[in-house]
N, C-alpha and C positions, 0 to 999 in steps of 0.2 A: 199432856197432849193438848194440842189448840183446837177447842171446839169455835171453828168457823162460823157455825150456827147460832152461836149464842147472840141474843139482842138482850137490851135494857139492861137488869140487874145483874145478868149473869156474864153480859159482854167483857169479855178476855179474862174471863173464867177457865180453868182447863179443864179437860175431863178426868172425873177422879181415876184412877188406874195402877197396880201394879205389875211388873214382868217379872216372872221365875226364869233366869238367866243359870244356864251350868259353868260350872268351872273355868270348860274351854268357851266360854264365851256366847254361846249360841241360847236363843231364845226358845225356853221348850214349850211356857204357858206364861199366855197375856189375860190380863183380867180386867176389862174396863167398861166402867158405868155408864149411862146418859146422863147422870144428874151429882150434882157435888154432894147431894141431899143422901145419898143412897149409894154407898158405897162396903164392899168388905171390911171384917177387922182380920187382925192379924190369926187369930184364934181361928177365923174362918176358911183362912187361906190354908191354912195347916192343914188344917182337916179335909178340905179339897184336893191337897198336893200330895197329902201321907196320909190316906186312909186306915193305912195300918197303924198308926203310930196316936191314933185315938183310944182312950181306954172307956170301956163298958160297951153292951151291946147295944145302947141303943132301946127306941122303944117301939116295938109293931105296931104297924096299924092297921086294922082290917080293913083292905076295901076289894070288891069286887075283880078289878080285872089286873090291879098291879099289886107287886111287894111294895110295901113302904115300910121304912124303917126312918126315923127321926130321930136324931142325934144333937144336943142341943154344944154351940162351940165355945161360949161366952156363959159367963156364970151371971155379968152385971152384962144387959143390955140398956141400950140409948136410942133416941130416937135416928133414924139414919144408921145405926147398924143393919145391914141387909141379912136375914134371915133364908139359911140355904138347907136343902134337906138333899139328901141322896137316893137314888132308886138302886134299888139289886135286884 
């Protein structure tokens, strides 16, 4: 996608992004970043798209007023893998 906004280094640079398309064609979930720097991996998208289809529970975290559960998607992380947790 064409970030309009970009100046200098980053000028007609795109925006990083993927789209979960079904079968028939139709767009169910778009996923796009501000920065080429900081984008999902594949590992990540999975586990956003198929919650269920992640194995192990996960690990609690105590905090006052929400559930957190943190789930880690990628075994080797890199700089610019975006780091996502879920709320239940």
């Amino acid at each position: 996608m064409l970030n309009a906004e970009a100046t200098g280094f980053t000028q007609g640079m795109p925006r990083p992004g993927y789209f979960y398309v079904t079968p028939d064609g139709k767009v169910k979930e778009k996923f796009v970043e501000t920065a080429y720097t900081d984008r999902y991996t594949a590992s990540n998208l999975i586990l956003k798209l198929f919650p269920n289809a992640v194995e192990g529970n996960g690990r609690e975290v105590a905090a006052p007023y929400i559930n957190l559960t943190l789930f880690q998607s990628d075994e080797v992380v890199a700089p610019g893998s975006a780091s996502r947790w879920r709320l239940r």
